[in-house]
N, C-alpha and C positions, 0 to 999 in steps of 0.2 A: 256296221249298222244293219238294222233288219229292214226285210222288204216291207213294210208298213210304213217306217221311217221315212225311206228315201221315197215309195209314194208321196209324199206330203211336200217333197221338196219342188222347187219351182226347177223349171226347163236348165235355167242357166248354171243354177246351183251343181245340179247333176251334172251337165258336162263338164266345169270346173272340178268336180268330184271325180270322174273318170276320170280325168289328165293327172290328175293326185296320184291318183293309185294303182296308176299307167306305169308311173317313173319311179312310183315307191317298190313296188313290184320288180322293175328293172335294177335298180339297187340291190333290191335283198337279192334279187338273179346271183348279180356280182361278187355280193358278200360272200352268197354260199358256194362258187366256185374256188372261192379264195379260201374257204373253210372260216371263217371270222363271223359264223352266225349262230347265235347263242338257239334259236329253236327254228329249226327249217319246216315246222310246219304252219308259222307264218306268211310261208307262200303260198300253202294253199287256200290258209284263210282270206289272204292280198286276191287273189284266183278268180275267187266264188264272189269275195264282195264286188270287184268287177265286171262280173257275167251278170250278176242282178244288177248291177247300173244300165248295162249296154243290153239289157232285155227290159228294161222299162225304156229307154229311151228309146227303140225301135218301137216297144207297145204305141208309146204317145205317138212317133214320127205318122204308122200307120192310122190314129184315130185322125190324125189332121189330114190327111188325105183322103180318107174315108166322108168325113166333115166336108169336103171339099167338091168332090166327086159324086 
């Protein structure tokens, strides 16, 4: 997904979404030690979709405290 997309999504979606692609991530880990991975740069793509979940969710963590404070 792109960063505009998962912008859009609500708080709970996203952390749901991270734990996806937390474990999807750790799978294809597995796969490709095992060699049984038909494109290993799937993990990188698994990687980056990731870092852009868990940098919006730090974004919002910080406006609500910001809001608060």
């Amino acid at each position: 997904m792109k960063s505009n997309e998962l912008r859009d999504l609500p708080l709970q979606e996203l952390e749901k979404k991270e734990q996806e692609i937390a474990e999807e991530l750790f799978n294809l880990k597995i796969r490709h030690s095992l060699n049984h991975l038909d494109n290993p740069l799937t993990i990188r793509a698994r990687r980056k979709e990731l870092a852009r979940i868990k940098t919006l969710l730090t974004e919002r963590q910080q406006e609500q405290q910001g809001s608060e404070g």
